[in-house]
MARBA-689564 format. One record per residue (C-alpha): x, z, y. Coordinates in steps of 0.1 Angstrom, whole numbers, plus 5000, padded with zeros to 4 digits. Each point is the difference from the previous one (the first is absolute). Layout:
<pts>
XZY ...
</pts>
This chain:
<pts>
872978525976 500849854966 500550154965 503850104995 500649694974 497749785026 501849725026 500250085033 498049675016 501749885024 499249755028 502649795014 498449865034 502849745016 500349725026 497950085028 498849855033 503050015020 503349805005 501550234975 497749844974 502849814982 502550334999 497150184985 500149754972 503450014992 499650365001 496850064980 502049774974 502850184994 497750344996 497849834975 502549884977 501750345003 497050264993 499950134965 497349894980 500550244976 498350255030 498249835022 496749744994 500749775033 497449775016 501249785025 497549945038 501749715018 499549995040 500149705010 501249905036 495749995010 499550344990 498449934967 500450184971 500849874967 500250134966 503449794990 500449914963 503850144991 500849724981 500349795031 499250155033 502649845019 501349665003 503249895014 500950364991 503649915001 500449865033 499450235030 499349765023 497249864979 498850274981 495950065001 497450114984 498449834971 496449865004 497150214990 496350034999 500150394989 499150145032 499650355003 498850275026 500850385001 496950225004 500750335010 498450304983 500350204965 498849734981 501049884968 500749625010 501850065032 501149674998 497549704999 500449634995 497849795027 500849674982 500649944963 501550234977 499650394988 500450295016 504150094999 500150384984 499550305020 503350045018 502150384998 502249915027 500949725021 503849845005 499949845040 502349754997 498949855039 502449965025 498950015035 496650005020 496950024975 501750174972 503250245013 498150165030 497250234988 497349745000 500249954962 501350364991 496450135025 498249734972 501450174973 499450365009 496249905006 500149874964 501850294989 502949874980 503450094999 502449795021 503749955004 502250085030 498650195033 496550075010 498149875029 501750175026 503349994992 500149614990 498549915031 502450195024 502149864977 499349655008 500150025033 503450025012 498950075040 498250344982 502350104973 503150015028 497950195025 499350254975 503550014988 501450045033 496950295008 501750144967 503850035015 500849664977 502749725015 498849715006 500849735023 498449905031 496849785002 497849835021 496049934986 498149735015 496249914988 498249694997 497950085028 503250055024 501649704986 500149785032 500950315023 503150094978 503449975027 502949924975 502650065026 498750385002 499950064961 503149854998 501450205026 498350304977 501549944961 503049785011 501049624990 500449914969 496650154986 497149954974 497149924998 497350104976 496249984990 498950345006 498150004962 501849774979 503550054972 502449804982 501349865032 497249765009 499649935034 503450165010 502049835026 503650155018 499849885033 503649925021 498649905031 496850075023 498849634988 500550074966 498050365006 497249815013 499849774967 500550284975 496750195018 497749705003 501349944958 499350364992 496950005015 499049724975 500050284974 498650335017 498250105030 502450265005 503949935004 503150215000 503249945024 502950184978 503550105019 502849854979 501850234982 503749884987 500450204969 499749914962 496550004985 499550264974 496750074980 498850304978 497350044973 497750285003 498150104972 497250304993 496750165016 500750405011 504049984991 501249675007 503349874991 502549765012 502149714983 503849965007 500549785029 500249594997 501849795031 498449655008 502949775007 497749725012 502149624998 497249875027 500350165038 497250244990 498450104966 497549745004 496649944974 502449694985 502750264996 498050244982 497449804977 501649625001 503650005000 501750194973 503349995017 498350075037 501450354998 502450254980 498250324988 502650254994 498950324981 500950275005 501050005038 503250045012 499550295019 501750345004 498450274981 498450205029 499049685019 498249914966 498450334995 498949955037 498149664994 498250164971 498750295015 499149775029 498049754976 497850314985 499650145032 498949655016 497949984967 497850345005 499749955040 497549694992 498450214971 501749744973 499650074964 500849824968 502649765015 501649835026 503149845008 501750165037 502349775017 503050085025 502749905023 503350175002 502049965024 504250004996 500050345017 497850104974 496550035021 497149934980 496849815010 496750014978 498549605007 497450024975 498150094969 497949824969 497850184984 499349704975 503549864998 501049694983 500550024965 501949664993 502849944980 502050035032 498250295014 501650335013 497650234988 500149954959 503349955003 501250345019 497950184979 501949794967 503550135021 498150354999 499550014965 496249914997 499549654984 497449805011 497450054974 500450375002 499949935040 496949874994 498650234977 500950315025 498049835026 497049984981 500050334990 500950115042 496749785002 497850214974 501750325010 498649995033 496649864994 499750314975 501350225029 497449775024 496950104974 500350365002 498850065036 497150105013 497549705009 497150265012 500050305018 499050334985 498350235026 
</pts>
C-alpha cells in the first residue's frame, strides 16, 4: 500500500451496461464532487452503455449532467482494458492516451446487471484491487431477488410470497394459477434488475399478462411479488465483520408505486421522511432485520435493505442494494447524514471497508504446505 503521507488512488468506475446506466451517472456524480482531494488521487473509467471502457477526463465527463432524463456520457477515444494480474499497469489504454495510474482501490458506482452482480467485483478480484461494497457472492445473490428471498426465507426471514417464471417457461406460464398463488393486486419484477425498472403492479389477470411479457423485456428471469399493504421503509447498512444499521427512512411515494420517475426524475414523486415514524422496538426490529438480511447473502461494505410494514406492525424484507443510489435524492447518503456520518466521511469509510478487506483477502494461503 502507499507511504503514510501518499494518496490513496482511487478509481471511480460508473455508468455501466444496464438500464440503470443513467442512475449510475447521477450517482457517480454526486460521489465525485464529494470525495476529498485532499486524500484521495481519483481517476475516472466511464462504462459506456456497449461495455466499453473509458478513461473520462473530469473536467467534462458528462453532458446533460443536469437533466436525468438526458444525462450521458461524454464522447471519448480513451479506451481502456483491465488486465488481470500483479502488474504494474493494470489498466491499459487500447486507443489513444496513457496508461491511467495503478489503481489502490476501486469505487463501483454500477447499478444493475454488468456491474452490481459479481461480474465486475470477479474482474476485480482477478486484478487484485481493492473494491467497494460486497464481493462476488454476496452481490450476485444480491441481485437476484428470486435467490436472495429463497435464502432469506431458508434463513427464518419474512418475506412475501412469490412466484418465479423463466424465459424458457414463458409461454407455459398460467396467470390465473399464479394469481390464485400471490393474490390480485401484485408486482411484477425483472428478476436481476433495481431502481424500479421494469416494475409493473398488476390489478387484473390482463394486466398480469402485460407486466410479465414487459418484464421479460429486461431479464430472463421474472418475479411475481404478493402485494403487501404496509408503508415502505428502508435501512442503510454499513461495515464488513460488524455491520451496522442507519435509523429508518419511510418512502411516501406521490405516484401509485415508487416508480424509476419517482426516484431519479421527479423531485416531488415521493416524500422521504427520516427518521421513520416507528415505535422504538418496531424500529430496533427493522434494524436487526436489515443486518441480519445483510450477512445471510454474505454482504459486506454496504447496502441499502428495504421493507414493508404492515399497520399491525408485521414486517416484510422486499429487497436489497448492495450498490445503492447515491443521488442527491438517494436513501442511502442521506440515512447515514440522519445517522451522523456525512457523505464525504460516508465515502471515505467505504474505501477504507474496501482496503480493509482486500488486506484481510491477501493474508491467506494461495498454496498448500504439505
Amino acid at each position: 500500500m502507499n507511504a503514510p503521507n501518499q494518496k490513496i488512488r482511487v478509481g471511480v468506475f460508473f455508468g455501466g451496461k444496464s438500464a440503470e446506466h443513467e442512475v449510475a451517472l447521477q450517482s457517480a456524480k454526486n460521489i465525485i464532487e464529494a470525495i476529498d482531494p485532499g486524500k484521495y488521487d481519483v481517476t475516472l473509467i466511464a462504462v459506456d452503455k456497449n461495455g466499453q471502457w473509458h478513461h473520462a477526463d473530469a473536467a467534462g465527463y458528462l453532458t446533460n449532467e443536469s437533466d436525468p432524463k438526458r444525462i450521458k456520457l461524454a464522447a471519448s477515444d480513451h479506451q481502456m482494458a483491465l488486465v488481470p494480474g500483479e502488474i504494474e499497469d493494470r489498466l491499459m489504454p487500447v486507443s489513444g492516451g496513457d496508461a491511467p495510474p495503478k489503481l489502490d482501490v476501486v469505487f463501483p458506482v454500477l447499478h444493475g446487471p454488468f456491474g452490481e452482480d459479481g461480474t465486475m467485483q470477479g474482474l476485480l478480484r482477478l486484478a487484485d484491487i481493492a473494491f467497494v461494497g460486497a464481493d462476488v457472492l454476496g452481490s450476485a445473490v444480491g441481485m437476484d431477488k428470486d435467490v436472495a428471498k429463497r435464502l432469506w426465507r431458508d434463513a427464518g426471514l419474512p418475506t412475501a410470497r412469490h412466484v418465479t417464471l423463466l424465459h424458457r417457461d414463458r409461454a407455459k406460464a398460467d396467470t390465473a394459477l399464479i394469481a390464485e398463488h400471490v393474490g390480485l393486486p401484485c408486482f411484477v419484477k425483472p428478476a436481476n434488475l433495481g431502481s424500479s425498472v421494469g416494475v409493473r403492479k398488476a390489478k387484473t389477470a390482463d394486466e398480469l399478462s402485460a407486466a410479465i411479457a414487459h418484464a421479460f423485456e429486461y431479464d430472463k428471469k421474472v418475479i411475481i411479488e404478493e402485494f403487501i399493504d404496509g408503508r415502505e421503509i428502508e435501512c442503510a447498512v454499513l461495515g464488513n465483520e460488524d455491520p451496522k444499521a442507519s435509523v429508518l427512512g419511510e418512502i411516501v411515494p406521490k405516484h401509485e408505486f415508487y416508480s424509476y420517475e419517482a426516484k431519479y426524475i421527479d423531485e416531488a414523486g415521493a416524500d422521504l421522511r427520516i427518521p421513520a415514524d416507528l415505535p422504538d422496538d418496531l424500529s430496533g426490529q427493522v434494524r436487526r432485520t436489515a443486518i441480519r438480511a445483510f450477512e445471510v447473502l454474505n454482504c459486506e461494505g454496504m447496502a441499502r435493505v428495504d421493507f414493508f410494514v404492515t399497520a399491525g406492525g408485521a414486517i416484510y424484507l422486499n429487497e436489497i442494494n448492495t450498490i445503492p443510489g447515491f443521488t442527491k435524492i438517494s436513501m442511502y447518503p442521506k440515512l447515514w447524514e440522519a445517522s451522523g456520518i456525512g457523505y464525504a466521511d460516508l465515502i471515505d469509510r467505504l474505501i477504507q471497508l474496501a482496503i480493509e478487506r482486500h488486506q484481510c483477502d491477501q493474508a491467506f494461503k494461495t498454496s498448500y504446505d504439505v
